[in-house]
N, CA, C and O atoms as a GROMACS GRO file, in nm:
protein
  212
    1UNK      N    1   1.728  -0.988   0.757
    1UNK     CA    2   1.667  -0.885   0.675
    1UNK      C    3   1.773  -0.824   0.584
    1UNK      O    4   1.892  -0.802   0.604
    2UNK      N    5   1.695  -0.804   0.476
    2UNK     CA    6   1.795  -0.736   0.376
    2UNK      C    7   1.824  -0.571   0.385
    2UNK      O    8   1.755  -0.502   0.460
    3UNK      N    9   1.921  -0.516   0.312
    3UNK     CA   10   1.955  -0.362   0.372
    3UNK      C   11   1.827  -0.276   0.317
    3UNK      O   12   1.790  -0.168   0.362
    4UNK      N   13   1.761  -0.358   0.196
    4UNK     CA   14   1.641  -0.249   0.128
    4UNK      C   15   1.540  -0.259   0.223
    4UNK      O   16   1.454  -0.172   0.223
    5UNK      N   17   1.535  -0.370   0.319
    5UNK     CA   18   1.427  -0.417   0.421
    5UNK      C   19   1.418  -0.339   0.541
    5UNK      O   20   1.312  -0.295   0.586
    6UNK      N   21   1.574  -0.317   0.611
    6UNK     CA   22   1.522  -0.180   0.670
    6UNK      C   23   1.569  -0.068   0.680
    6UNK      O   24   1.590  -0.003   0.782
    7UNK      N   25   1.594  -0.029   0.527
    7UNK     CA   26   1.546   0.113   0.455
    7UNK      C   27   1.436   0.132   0.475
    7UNK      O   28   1.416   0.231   0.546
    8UNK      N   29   1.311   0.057   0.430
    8UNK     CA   30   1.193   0.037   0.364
    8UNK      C   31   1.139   0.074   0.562
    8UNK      O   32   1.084   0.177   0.601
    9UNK      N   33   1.170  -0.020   0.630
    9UNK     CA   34   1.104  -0.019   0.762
    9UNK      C   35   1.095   0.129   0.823
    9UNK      O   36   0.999   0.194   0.864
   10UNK      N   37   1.254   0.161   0.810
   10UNK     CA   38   1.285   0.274   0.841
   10UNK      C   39   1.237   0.381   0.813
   10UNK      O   40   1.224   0.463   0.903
   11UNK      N   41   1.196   0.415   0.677
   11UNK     CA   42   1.148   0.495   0.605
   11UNK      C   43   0.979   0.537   0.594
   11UNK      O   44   0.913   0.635   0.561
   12UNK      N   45   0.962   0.439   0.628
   12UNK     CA   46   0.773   0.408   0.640
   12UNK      C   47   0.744   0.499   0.783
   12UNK      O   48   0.672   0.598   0.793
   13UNK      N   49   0.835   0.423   0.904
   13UNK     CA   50   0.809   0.455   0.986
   13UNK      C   51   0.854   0.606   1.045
   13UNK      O   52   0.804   0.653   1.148
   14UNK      N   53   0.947   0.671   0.971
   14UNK     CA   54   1.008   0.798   1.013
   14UNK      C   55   0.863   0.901   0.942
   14UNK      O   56   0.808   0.998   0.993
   15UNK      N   57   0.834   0.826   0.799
   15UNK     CA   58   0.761   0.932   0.770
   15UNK      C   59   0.599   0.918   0.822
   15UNK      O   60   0.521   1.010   0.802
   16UNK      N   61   0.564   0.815   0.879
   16UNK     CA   62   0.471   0.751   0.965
   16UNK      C   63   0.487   0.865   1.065
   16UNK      O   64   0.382   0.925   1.087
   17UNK      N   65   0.539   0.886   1.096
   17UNK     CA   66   0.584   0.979   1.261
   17UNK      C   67   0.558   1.106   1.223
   17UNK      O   68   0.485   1.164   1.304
   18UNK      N   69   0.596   1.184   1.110
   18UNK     CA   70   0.637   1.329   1.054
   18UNK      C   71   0.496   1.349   1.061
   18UNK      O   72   0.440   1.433   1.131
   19UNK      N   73   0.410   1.223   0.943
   19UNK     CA   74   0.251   1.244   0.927
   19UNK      C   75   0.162   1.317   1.077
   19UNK      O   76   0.081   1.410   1.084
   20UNK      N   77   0.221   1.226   1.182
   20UNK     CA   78   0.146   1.261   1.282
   20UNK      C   79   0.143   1.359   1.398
   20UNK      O   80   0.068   1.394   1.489
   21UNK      N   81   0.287   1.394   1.340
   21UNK     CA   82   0.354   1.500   1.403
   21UNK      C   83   0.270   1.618   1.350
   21UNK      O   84   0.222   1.703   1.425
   22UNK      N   85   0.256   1.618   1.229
   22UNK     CA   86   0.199   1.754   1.132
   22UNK      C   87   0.063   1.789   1.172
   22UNK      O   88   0.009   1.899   1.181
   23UNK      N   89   0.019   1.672   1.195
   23UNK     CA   90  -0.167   1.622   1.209
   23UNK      C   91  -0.134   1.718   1.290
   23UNK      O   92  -0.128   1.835   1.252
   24UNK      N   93  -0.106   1.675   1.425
   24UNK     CA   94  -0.145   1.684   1.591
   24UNK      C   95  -0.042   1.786   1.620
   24UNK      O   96   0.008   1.787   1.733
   25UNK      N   97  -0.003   1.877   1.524
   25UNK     CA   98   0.078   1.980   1.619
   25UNK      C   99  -0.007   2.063   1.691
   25UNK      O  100  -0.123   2.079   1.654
   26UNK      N  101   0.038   2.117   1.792
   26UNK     CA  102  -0.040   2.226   1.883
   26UNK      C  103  -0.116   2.351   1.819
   26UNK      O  104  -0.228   2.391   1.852
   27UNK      N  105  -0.045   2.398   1.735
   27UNK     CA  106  -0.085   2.519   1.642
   27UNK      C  107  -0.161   2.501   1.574
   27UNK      O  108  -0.203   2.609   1.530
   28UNK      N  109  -0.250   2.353   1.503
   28UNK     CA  110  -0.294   2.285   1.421
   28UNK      C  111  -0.429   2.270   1.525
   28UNK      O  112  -0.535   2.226   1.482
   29UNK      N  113  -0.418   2.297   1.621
   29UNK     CA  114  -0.560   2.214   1.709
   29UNK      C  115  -0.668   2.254   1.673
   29UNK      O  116  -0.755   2.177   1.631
   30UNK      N  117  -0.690   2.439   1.684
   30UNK     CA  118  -0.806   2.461   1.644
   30UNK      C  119  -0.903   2.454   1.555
   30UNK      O  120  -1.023   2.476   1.568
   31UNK      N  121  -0.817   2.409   1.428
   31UNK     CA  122  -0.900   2.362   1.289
   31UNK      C  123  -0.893   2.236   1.348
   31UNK      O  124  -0.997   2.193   1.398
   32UNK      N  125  -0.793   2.168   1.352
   32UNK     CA  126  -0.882   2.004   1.400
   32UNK      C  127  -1.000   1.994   1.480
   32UNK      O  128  -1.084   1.908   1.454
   33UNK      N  129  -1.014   2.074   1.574
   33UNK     CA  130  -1.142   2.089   1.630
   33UNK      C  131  -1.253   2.164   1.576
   33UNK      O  132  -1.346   2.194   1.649
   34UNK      N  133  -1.252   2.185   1.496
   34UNK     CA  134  -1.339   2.260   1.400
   34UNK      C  135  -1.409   2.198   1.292
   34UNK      O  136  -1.513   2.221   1.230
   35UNK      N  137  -1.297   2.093   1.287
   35UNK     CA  138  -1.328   2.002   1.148
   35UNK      C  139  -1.372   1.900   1.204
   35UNK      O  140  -1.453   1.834   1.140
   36UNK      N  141  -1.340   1.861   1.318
   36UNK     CA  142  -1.412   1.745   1.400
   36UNK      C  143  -1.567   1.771   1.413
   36UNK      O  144  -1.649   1.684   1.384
   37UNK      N  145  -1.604   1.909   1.462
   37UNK     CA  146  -1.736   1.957   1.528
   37UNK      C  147  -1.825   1.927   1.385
   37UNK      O  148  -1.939   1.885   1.406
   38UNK      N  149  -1.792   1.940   1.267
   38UNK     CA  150  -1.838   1.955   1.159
   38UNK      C  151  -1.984   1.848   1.160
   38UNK      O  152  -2.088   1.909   1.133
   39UNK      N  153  -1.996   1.720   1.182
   39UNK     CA  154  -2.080   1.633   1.159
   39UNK      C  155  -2.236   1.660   1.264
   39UNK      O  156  -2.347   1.616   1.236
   40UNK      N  157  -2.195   1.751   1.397
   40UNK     CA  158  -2.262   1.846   1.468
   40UNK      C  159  -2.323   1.916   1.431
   40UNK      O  160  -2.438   1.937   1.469
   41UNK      N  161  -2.262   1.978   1.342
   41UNK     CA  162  -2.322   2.154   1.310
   41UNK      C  163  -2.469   2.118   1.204
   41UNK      O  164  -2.468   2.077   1.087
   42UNK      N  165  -2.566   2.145   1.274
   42UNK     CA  166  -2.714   2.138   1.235
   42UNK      C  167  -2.755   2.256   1.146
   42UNK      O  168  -2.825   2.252   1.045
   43UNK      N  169  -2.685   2.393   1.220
   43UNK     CA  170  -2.685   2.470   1.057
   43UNK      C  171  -2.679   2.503   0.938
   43UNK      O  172  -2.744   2.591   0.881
   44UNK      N  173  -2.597   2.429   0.894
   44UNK     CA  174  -2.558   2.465   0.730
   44UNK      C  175  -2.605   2.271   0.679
   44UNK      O  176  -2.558   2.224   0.575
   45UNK      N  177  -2.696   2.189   0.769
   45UNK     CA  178  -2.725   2.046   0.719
   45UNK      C  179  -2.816   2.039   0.658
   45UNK      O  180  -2.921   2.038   0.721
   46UNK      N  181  -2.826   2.029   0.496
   46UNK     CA  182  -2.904   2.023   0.481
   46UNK      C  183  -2.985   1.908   0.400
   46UNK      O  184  -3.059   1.900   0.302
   47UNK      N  185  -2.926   1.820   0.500
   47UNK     CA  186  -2.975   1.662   0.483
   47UNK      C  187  -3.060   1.660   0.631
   47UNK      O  188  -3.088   1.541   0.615
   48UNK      N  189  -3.101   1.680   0.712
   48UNK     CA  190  -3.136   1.671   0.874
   48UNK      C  191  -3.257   1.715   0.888
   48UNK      O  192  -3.314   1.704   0.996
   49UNK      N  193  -3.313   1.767   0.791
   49UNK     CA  194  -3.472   1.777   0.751
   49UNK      C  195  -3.569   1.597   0.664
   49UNK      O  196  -3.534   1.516   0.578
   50UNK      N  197  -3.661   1.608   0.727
   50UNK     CA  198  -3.719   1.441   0.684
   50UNK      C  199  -3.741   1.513   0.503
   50UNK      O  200  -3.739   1.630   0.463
   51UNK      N  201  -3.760   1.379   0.428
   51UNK     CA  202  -3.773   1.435   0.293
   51UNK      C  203  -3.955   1.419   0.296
   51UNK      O  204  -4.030   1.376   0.383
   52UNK      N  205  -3.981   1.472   0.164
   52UNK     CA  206  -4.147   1.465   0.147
   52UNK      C  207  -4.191   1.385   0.138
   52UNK      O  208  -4.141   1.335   0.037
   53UNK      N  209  -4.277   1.307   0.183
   53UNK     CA  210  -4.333   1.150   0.170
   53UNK      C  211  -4.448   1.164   0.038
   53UNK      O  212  -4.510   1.065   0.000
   0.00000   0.00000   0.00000
């Protein structure tokens, strides 16, 4: 492998890591779970009613 090859590896994968670090921090949970519940929430849907035939 060439030295730009694992720069390139290196680099993908450090910031590969940071990404998921940021996602899934602890402090971060409750909007992730919030934003997850989203496809749930029957209240504010207002596609989930049949249309008029």
């Amino acid at each position: 492998m060439t030295g730009a090859s694992i720069f390139s590896l290196i680099a993908v994968t450090i910031g590969f890591t940071v990404l998921v670090l940021w996602v899934y921090w602890p402090s971060r949970r409750e909007r992730l779970e919030s934003l997850g519940e989203i496809p749930f929430d029957n209240d504010n849907n207002e596609f989930s009613e049949k249309p008029n035939e």
